[in-house]
Backbone as JSON Lines, residues from 0, in Angstrom:
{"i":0,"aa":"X","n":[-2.21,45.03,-251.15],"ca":[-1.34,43.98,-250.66],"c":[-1.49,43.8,-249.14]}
{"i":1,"aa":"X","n":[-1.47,44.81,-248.54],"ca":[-1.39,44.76,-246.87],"c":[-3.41,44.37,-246.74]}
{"i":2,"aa":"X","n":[-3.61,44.61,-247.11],"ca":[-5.28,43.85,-246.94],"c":[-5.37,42.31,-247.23]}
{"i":3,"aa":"X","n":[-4.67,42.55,-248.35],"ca":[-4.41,40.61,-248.42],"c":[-3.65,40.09,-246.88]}
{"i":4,"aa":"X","n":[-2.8,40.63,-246.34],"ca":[-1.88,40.04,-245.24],"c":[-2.75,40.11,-244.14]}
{"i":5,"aa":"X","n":[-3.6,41.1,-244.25],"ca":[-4.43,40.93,-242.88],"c":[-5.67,40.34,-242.64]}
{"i":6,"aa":"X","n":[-5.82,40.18,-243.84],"ca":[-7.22,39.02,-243.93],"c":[-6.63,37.22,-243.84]}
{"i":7,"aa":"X","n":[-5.42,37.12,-243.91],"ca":[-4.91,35.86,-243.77],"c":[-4.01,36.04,-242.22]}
{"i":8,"aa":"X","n":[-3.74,37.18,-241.84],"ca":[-4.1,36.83,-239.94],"c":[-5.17,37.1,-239.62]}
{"i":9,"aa":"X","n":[-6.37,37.45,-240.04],"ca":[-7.52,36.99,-239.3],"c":[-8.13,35.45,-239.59]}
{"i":10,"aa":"X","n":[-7.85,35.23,-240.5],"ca":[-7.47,34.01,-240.59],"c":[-6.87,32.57,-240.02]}
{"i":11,"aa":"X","n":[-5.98,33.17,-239.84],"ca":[-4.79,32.74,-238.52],"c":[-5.81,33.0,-237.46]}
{"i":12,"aa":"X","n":[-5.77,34.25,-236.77],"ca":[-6.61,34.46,-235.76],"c":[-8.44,33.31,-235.71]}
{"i":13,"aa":"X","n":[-8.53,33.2,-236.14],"ca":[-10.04,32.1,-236.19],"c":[-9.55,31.25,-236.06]}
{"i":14,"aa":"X","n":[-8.49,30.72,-236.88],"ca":[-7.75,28.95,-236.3],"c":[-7.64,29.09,-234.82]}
{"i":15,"aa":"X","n":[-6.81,29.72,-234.53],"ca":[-6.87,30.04,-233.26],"c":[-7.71,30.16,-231.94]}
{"i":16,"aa":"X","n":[-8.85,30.76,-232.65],"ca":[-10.2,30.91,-231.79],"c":[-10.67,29.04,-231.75]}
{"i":17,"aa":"X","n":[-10.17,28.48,-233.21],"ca":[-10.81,26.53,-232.95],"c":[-10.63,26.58,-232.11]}
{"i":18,"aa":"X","n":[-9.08,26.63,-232.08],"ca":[-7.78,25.46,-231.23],"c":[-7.95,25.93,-229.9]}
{"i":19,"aa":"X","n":[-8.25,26.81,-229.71],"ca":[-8.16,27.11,-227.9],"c":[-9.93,26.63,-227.61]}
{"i":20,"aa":"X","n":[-11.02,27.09,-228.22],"ca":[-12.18,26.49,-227.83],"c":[-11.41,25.09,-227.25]}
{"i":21,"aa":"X","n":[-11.32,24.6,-228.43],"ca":[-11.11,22.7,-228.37],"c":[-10.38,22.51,-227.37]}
{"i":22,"aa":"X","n":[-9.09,23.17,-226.87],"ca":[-7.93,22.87,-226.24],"c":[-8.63,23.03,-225.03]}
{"i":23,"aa":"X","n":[-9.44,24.45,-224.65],"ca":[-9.99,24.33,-223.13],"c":[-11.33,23.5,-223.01]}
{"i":24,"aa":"X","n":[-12.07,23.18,-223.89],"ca":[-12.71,21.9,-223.91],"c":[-12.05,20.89,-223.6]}
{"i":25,"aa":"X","n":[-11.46,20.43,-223.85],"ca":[-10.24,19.15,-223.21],"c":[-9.74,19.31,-222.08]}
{"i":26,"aa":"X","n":[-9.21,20.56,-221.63],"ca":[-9.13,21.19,-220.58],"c":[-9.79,20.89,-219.62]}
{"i":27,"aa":"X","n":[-11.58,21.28,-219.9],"ca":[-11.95,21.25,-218.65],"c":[-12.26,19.88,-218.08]}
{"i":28,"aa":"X","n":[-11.99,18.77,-219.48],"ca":[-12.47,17.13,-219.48],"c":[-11.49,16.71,-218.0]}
{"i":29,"aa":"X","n":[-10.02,17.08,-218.39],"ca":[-8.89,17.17,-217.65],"c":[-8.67,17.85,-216.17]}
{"i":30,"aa":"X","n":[-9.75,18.27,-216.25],"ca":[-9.66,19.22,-214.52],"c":[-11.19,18.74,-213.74]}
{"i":31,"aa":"X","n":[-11.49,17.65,-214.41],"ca":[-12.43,17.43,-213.27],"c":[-14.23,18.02,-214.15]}
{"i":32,"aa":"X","n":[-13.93,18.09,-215.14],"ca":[-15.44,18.76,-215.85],"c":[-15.75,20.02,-215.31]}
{"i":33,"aa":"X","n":[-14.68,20.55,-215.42],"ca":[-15.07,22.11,-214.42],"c":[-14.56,23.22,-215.64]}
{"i":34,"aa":"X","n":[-15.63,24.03,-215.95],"ca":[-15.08,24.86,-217.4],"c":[-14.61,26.1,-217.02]}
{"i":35,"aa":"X","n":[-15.03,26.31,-215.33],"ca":[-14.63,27.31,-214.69],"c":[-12.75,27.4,-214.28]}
{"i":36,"aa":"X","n":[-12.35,26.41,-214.04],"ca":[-10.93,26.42,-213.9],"c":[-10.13,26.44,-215.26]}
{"i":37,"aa":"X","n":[-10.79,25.66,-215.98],"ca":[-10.33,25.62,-217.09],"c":[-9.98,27.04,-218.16]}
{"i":38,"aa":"X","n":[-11.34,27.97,-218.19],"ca":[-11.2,29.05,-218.5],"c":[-10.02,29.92,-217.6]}
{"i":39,"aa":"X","n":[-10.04,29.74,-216.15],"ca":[-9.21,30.58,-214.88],"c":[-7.84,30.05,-215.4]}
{"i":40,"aa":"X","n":[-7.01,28.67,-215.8],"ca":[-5.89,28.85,-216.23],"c":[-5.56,29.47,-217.78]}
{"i":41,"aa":"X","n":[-6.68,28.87,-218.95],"ca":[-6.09,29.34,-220.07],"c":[-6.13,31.12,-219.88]}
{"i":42,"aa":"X","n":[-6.87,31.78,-218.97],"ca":[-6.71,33.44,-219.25],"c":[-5.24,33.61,-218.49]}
{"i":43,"aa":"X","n":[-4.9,32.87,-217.43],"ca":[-3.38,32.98,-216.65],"c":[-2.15,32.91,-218.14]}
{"i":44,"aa":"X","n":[-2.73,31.72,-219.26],"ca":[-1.95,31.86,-219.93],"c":[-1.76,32.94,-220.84]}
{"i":45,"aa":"X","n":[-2.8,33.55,-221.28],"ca":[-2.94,34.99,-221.72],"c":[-2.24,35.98,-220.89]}
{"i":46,"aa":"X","n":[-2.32,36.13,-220.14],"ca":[-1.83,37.31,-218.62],"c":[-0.28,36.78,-219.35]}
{"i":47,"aa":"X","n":[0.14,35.89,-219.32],"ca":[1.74,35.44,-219.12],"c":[2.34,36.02,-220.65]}
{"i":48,"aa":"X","n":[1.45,35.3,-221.53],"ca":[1.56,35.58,-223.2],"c":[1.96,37.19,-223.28]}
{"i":49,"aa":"X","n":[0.82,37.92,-223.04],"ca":[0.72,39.55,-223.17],"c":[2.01,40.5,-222.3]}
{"i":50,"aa":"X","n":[2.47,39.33,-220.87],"ca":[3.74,39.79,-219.76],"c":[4.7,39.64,-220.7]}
{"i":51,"aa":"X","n":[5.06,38.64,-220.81],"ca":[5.99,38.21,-221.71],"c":[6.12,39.19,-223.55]}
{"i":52,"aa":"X","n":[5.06,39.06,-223.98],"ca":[5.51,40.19,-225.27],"c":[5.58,41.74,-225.01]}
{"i":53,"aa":"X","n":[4.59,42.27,-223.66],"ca":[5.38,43.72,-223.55],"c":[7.0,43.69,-222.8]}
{"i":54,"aa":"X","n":[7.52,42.87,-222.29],"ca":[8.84,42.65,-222.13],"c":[9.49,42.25,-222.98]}
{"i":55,"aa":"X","n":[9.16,42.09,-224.22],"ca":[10.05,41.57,-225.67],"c":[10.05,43.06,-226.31]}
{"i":56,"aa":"X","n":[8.47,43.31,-226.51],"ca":[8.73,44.23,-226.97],"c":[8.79,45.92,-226.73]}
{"i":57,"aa":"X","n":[8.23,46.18,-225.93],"ca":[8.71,47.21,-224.7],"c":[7.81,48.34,-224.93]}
{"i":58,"aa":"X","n":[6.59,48.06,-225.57],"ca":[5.58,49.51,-225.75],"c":[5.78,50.76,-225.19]}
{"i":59,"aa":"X","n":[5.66,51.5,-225.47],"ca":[5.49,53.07,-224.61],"c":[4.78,52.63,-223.96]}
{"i":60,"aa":"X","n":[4.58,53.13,-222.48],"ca":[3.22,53.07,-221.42],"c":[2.27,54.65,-221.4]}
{"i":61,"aa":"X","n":[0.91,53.98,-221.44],"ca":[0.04,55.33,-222.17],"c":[0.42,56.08,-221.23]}
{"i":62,"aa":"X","n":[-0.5,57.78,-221.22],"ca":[-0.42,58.59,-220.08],"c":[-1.35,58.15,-219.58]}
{"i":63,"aa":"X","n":[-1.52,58.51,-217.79],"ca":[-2.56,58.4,-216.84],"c":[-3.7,58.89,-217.56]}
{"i":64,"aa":"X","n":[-3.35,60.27,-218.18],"ca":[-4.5,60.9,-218.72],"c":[-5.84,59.93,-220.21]}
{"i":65,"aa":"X","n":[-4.56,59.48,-221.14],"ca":[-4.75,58.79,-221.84],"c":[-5.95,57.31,-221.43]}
{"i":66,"aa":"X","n":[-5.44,56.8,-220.13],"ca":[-6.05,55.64,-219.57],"c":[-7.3,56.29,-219.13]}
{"i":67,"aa":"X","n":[-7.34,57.57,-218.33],"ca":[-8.75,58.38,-217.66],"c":[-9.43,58.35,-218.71]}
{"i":68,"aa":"X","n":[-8.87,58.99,-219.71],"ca":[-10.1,59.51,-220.99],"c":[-10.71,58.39,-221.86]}
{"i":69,"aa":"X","n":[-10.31,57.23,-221.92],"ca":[-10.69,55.71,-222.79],"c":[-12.05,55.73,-222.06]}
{"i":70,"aa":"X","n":[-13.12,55.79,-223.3],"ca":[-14.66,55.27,-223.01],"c":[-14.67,54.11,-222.07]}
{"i":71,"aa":"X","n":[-15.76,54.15,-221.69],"ca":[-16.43,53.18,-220.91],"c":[-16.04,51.24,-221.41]}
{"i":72,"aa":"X","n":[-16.66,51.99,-222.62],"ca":[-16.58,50.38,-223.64],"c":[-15.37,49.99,-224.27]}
{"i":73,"aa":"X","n":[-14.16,50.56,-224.35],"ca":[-12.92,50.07,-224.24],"c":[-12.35,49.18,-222.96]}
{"i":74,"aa":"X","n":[-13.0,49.2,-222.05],"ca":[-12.77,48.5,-220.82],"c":[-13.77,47.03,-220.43]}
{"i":75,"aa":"X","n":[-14.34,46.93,-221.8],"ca":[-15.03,45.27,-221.8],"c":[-14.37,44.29,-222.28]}
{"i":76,"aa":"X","n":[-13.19,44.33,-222.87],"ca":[-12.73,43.31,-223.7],"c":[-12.71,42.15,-222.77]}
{"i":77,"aa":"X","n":[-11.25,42.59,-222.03],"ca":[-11.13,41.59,-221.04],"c":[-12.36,40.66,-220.2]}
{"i":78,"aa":"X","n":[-13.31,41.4,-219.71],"ca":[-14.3,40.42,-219.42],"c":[-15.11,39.84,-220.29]}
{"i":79,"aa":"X","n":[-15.38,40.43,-221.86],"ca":[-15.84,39.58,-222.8],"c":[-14.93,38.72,-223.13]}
{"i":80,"aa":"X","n":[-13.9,38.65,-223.34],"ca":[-12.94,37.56,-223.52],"c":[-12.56,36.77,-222.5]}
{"i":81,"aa":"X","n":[-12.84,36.95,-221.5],"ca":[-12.91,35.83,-220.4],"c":[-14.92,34.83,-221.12]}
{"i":82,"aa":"X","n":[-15.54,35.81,-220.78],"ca":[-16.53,35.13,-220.94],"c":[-16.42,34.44,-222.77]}
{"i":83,"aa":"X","n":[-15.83,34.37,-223.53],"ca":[-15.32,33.57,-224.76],"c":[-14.38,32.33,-224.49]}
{"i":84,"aa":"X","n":[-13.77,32.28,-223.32],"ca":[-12.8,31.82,-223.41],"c":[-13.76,30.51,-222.34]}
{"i":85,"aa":"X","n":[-14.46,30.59,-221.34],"ca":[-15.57,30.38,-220.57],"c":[-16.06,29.28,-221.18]}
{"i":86,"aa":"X","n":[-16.99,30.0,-222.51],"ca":[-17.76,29.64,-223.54],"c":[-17.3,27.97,-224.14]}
{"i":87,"aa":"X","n":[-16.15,28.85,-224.63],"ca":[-15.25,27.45,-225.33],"c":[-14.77,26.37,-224.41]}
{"i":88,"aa":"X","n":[-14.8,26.57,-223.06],"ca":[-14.64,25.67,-221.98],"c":[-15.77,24.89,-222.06]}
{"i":89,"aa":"X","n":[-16.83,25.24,-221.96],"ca":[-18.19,24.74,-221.25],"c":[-18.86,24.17,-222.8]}
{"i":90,"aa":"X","n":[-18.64,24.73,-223.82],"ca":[-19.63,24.39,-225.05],"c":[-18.77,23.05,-225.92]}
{"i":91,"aa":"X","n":[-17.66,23.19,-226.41],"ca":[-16.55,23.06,-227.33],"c":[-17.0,21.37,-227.16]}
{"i":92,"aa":"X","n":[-17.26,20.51,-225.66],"ca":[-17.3,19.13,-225.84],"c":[-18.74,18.83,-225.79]}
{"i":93,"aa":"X","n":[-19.36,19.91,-225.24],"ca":[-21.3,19.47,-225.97],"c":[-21.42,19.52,-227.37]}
{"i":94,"aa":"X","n":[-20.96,20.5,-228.22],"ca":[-21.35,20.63,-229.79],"c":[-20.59,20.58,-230.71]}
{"i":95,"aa":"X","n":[-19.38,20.12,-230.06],"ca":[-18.5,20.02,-231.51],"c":[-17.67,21.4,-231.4]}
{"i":96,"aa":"X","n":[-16.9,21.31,-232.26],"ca":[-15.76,22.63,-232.02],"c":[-16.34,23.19,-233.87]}
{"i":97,"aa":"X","n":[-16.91,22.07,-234.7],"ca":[-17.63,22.73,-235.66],"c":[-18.44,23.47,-235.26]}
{"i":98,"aa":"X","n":[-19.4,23.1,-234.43],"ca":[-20.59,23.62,-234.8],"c":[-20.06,25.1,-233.48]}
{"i":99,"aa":"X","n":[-19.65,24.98,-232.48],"ca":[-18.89,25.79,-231.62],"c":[-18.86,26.97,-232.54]}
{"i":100,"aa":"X","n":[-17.6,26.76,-233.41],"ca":[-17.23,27.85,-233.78],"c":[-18.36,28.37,-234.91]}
{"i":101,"aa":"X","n":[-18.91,27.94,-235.28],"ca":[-19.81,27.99,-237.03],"c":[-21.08,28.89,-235.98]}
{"i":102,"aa":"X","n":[-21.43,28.77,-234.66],"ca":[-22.46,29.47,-233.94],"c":[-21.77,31.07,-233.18]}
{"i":103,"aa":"X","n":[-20.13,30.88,-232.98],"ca":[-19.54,32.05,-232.47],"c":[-19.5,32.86,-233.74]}
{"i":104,"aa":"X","n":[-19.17,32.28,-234.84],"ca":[-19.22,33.45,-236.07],"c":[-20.16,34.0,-236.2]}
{"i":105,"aa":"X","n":[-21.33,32.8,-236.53],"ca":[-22.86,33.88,-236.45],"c":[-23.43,35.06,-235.76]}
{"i":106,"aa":"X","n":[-22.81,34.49,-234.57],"ca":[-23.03,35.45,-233.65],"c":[-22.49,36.82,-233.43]}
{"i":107,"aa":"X","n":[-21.36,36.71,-234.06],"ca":[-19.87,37.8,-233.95],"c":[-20.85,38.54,-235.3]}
{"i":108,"aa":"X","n":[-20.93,38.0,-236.67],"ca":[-21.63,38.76,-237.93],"c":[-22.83,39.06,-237.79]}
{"i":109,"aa":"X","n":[-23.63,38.8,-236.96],"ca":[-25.08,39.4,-236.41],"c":[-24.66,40.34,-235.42]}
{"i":110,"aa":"X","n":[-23.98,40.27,-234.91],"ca":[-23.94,41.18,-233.83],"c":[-22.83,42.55,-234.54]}
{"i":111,"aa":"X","n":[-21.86,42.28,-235.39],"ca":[-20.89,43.35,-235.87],"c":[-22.1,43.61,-237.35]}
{"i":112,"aa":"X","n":[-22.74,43.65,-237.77],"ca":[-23.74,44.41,-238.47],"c":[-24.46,45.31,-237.73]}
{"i":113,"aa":"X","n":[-24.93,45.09,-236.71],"ca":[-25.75,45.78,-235.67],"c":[-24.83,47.05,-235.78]}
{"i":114,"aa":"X","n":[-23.16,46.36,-235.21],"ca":[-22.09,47.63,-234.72],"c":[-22.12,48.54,-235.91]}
{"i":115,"aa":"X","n":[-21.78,48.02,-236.92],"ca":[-21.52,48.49,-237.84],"c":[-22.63,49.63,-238.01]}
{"i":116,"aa":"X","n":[-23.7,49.08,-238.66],"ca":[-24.92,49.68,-238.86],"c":[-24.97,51.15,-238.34]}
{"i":117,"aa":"X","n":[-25.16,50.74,-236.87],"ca":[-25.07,51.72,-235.96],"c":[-24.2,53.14,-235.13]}
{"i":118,"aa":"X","n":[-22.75,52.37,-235.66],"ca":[-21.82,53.12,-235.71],"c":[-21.61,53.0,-234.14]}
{"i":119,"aa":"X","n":[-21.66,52.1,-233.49],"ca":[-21.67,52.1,-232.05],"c":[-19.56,51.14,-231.94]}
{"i":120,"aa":"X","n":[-19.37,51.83,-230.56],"ca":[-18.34,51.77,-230.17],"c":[-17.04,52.41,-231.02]}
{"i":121,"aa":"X","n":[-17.25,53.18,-231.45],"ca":[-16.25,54.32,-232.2],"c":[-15.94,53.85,-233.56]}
{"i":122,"aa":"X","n":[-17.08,52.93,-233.85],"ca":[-16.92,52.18,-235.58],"c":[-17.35,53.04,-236.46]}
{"i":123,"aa":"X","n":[-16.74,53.22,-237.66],"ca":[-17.96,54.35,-238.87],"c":[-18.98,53.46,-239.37]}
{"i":124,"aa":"X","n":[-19.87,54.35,-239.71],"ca":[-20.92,53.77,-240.4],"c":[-20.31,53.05,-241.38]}
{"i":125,"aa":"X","n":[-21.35,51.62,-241.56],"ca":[-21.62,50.67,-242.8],"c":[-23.06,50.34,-242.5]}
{"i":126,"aa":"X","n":[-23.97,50.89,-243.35],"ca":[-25.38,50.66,-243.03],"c":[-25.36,49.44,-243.67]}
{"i":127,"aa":"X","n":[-26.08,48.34,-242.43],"ca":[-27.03,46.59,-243.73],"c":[-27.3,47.71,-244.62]}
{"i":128,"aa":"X","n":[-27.27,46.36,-245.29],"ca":[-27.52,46.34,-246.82],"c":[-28.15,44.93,-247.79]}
{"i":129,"aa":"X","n":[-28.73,44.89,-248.59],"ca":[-29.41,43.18,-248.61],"c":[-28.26,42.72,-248.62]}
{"i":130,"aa":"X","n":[-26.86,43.02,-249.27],"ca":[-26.16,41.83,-250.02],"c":[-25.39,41.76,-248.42]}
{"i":131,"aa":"X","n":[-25.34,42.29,-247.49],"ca":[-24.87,42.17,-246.09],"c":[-25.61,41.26,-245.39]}
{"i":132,"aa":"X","n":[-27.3,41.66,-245.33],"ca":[-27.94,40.57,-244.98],"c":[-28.25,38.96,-245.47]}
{"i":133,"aa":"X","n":[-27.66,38.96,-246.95],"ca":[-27.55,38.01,-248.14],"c":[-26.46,37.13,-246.66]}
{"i":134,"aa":"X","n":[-25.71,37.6,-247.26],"ca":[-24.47,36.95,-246.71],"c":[-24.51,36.51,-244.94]}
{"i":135,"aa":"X","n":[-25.23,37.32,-244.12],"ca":[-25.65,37.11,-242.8],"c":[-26.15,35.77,-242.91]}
{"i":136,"aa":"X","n":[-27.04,35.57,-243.45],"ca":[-28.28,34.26,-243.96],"c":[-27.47,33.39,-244.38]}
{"i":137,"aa":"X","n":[-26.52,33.08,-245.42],"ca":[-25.51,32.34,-245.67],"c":[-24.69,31.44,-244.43]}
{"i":138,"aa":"X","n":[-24.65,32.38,-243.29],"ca":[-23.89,31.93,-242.63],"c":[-24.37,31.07,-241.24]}
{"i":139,"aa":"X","n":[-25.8,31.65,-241.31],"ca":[-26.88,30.98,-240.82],"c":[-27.21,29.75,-241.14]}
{"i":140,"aa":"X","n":[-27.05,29.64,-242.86],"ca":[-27.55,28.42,-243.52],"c":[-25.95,27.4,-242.92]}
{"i":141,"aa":"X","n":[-24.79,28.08,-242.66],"ca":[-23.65,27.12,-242.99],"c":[-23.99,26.75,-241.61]}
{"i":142,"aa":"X","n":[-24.52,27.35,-240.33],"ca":[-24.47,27.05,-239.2],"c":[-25.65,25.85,-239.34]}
{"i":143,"aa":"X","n":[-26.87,26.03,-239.71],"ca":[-27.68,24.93,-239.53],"c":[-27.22,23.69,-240.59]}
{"i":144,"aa":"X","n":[-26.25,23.66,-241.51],"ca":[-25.73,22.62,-242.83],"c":[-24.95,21.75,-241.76]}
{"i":145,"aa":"X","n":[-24.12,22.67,-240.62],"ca":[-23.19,21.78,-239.76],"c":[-23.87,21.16,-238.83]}
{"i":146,"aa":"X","n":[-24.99,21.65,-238.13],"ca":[-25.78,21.0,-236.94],"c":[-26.36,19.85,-237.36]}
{"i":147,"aa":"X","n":[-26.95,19.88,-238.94],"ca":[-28.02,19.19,-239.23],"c":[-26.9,18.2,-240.32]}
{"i":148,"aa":"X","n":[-26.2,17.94,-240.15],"ca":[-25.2,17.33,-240.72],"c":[-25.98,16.68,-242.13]}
């Protein structure tokens, strides 16, 4: 049951990934064609979003120690998600927010097979497998079905 609920907020979560591509695509139409400001306010709105829910909801704050000992690669999000958020500024009104997002998935399932595979960034193994790569190719095909309309 709880696998069903969380596959329909990731779910949620991908709508989400549209609507903000599209929204800071419009964005940056609105600021002058600049995808750079555009990205610089929607992450302000993130900063405010994340202020605002640890003041709702009031997390424990880790230990110092806790923050020292976090790998290296726990400390990329934030600039990969700036550079996503960037992305969807600068791409979202060249290609469509279809084809946008139908090329960020590809990219996210080529690249989280690799993780997987590899067991890199504290993931367990899931070695490819054809019916993994089956499905990789699938999504390849849905990416070139949308380009090539």
């Amino acid at each position: 049951m709880h696998t069903n609920i969380f596959a329909l907020l990731a779910v949620g979560a991908g709508a989400c990934i549209a609507l903000q591509a599209s929204a800071n695509g419009n964005f940056r139409k609105s600021l002058g064609d600049n995808p750079l400001w555009a990205a610089a306010f929607s992450i302000c709105g993130t900063v405010l979003t994340a202020t605002v829910a640890m003041l709702v909801l009031r997390p424990p704050v880790p230990s110092a120690d806790a923050i020292r000992a976090a790998p290296w690669w726990n400390w990329i999000g934030g600039p990969l998600g700036a550079l996503i958020v960037l992305a969807g500024a600068a791409l979202t009104r060249e290609l469509g927010a279809a084809l946008f997002i139908a090329l960020v998935v590809g990219g996210q399932l080529l690249c989280s097979l690799l993780l997987d595979h590899f067991a890199l960034l504290g993931l367990q193994q899931q070695p490819i497998t054809p019916i993994r790569v089956l499905g990789a190719l699938l999504v390849v095909a849905g990416v070139v079905c949308i380009k090539y309309q």
